[in-house]
C-alpha positions in Angstrom: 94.6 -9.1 -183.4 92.3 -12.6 -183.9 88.6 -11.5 -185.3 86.3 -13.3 -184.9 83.4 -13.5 -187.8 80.4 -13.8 -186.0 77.3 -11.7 -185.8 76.9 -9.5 -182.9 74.1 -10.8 -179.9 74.5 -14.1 -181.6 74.9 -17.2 -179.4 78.5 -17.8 -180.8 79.4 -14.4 -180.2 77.8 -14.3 -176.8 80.7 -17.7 -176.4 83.4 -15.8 -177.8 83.1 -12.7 -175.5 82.3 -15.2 -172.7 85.5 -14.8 -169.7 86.7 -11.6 -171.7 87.0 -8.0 -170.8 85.2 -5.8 -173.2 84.3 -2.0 -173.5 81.4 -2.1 -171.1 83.2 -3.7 -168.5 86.5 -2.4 -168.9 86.1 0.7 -166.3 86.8 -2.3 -164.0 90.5 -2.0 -164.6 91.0 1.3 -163.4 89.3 0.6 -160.1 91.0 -0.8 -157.2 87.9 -3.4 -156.6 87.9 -6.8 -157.2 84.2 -6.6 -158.9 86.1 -7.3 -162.8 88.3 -10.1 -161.0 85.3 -12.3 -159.7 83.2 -11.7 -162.8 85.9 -13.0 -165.3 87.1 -15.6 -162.8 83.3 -16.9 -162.5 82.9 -17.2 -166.1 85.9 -18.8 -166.8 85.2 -21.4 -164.2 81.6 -21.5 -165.8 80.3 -22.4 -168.6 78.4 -19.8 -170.6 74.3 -19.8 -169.7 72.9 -17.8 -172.6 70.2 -19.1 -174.2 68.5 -15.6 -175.4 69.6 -12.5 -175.8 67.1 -9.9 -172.9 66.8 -6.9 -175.0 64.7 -4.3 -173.1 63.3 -1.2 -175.0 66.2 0.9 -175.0 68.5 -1.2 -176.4 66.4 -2.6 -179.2 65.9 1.1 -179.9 69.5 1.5 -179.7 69.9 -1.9 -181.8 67.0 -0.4 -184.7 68.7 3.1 -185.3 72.3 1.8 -185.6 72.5 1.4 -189.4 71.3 5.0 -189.2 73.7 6.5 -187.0 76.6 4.8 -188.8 75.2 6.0 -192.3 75.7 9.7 -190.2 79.2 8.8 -189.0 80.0 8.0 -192.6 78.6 11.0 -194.4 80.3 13.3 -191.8 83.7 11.8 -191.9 83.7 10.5 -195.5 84.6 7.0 -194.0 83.1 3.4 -195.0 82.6 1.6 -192.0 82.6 -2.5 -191.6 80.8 -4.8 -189.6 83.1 -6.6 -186.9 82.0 -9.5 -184.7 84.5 -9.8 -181.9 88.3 -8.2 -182.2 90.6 -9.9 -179.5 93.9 -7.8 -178.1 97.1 -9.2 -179.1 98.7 -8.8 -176.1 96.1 -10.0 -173.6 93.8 -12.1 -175.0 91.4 -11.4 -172.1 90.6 -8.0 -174.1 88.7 -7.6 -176.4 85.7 -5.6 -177.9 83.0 -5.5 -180.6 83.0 -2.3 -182.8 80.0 -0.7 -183.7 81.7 0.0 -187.2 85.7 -0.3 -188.2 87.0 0.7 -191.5 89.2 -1.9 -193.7 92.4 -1.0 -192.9 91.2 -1.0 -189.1 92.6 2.8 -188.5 89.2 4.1 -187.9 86.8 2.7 -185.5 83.4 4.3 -184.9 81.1 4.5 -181.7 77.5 5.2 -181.6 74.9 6.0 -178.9 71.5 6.6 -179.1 70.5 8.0 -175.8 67.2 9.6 -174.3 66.2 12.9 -175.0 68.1 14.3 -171.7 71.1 12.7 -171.8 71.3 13.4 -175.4 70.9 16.9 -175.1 73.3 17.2 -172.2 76.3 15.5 -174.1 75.3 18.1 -177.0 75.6 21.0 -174.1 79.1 19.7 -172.8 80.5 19.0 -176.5 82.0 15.7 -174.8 82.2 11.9 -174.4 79.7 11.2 -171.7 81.4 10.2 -168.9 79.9 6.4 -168.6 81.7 5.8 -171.9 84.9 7.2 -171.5 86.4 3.5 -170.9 84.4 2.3 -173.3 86.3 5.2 -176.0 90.0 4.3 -174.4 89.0 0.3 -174.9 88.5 0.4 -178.5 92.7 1.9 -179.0 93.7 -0.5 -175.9 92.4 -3.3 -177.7 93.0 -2.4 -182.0 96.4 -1.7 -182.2 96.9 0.8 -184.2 93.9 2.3 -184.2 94.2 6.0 -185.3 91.2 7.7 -184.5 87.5 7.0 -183.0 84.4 8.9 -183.6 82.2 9.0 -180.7 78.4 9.4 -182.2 75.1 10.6 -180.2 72.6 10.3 -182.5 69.1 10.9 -181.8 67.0 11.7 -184.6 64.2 13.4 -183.1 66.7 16.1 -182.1 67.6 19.0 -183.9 71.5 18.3 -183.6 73.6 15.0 -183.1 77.3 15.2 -182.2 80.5 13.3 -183.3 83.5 13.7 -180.9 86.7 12.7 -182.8 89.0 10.8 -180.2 92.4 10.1 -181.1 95.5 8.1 -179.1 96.3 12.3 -178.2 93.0 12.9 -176.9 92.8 14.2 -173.0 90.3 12.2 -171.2 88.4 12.8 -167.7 88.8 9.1 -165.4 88.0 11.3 -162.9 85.0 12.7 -161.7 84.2 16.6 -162.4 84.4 17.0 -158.3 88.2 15.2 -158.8 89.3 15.6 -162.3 91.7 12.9 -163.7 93.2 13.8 -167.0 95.1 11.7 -169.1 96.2 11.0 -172.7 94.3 8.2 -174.3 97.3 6.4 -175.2 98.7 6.7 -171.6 95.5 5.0 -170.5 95.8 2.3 -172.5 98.9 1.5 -171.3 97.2 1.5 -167.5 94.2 -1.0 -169.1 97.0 -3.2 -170.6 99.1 -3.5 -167.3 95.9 -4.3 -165.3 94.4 -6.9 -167.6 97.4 -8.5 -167.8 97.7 -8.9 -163.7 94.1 -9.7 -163.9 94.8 -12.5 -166.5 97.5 -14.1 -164.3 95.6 -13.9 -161.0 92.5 -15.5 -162.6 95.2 -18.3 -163.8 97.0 -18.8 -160.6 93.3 -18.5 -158.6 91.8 -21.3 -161.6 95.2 -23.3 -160.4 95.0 -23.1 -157.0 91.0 -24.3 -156.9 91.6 -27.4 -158.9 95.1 -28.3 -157.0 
């Protein structure tokens, strides 16, 4: 794995993910569209436009109550958690992904959401990863190789109760919907998230070849 030692929302770290797949865009690979295809193509035929971070109220909520929800994870699990700015994949360099908190020895890898009141109290109802963040959950072991377990936070401390969902490569995940469950092992799917980024790596190299022939 390359890491990259820059600080999250940064400029540089906004060129490092730039023409990458990371955990909020990796639900592309598992659908047969070629939405994930033009993005990446388009930015690596582009160069990167950012000039300020647009942080809307929700995420600089999200962004203000971080150090708090880690400090949770932590006390819970009884593991210290590190900052990380950008962890590429080894084996497709298109991957990659931004940990809210890693330990050390990079074994354990924490994720933390701090949703609205409803969605909140609905993932506390289900006892389960919301289903919007699933990918985002399979990402973080496609991409750290060796990554033993994940903690999945929703912390929201206006609510009586905030839940951890421990994740590990074992784990049964939904990439279904409930209508048309699809179950699967995490480690099988990241085997399906490796396969397609690497197709999707060559076609965006043979489509970049093809345009400047």
């Amino acid at each position: 794995m390359k890491i990259y030692d820059v600080k999250q929302r940064s400029l540089e770290w906004h060129d490092v993910k730039w023409g990458k797949i990371g955990g909020s865009t990796s639900e592309g690979l598992f659908k047969k569209t070629d939405t994930l295809f033009l993005k990446i193509l388009s930015e690596h035929l582009e160069e990167n436009p950012f000039e300020e971070s647009y942080i809307n109220d929700a995420m600089q909520r999200g962004i203000d109550l971080e150090p708090s929800a880690i400090q949770f994870v932590e006390q819970y699990t009884g593991y210290e958690f590190d900052e990380f700015g950008f962890i590429e994949c080894d084996q497709c360099d298109i991957l990659g992904i931004s940990p809210d908190g890693l330990t050390s020895d990079m074994k354990v890898a924490t994720e933390v959401k701090c949703l609205s009141s409803a969605k909140h109290t609905k993932a506390i109802i289900e006892q389960e990863v919301p289903s919007e963040y699933v990918y985002q959950c399979i990402h973080y072991f496609t991409v750290i190789e060796g990554l033993e377990k994940l903690y999945f936070c929703c912390y929201r401390p206006e609510s009586v109760k905030n839940l951890i969902i421990e994740l590990t490569p074992e784990s049964i995940v939904n990439i279904g919907t409930k209508a048309r469950p699809k179950k699967i092992s995490i480690q099988d799917a990241t085997l399906v998230s490796l396969s397609e980024a690497i197709k999707l790596n060559d076609r965006i190299k043979e489509t970049i070849e093809q345009i400047n022939f």
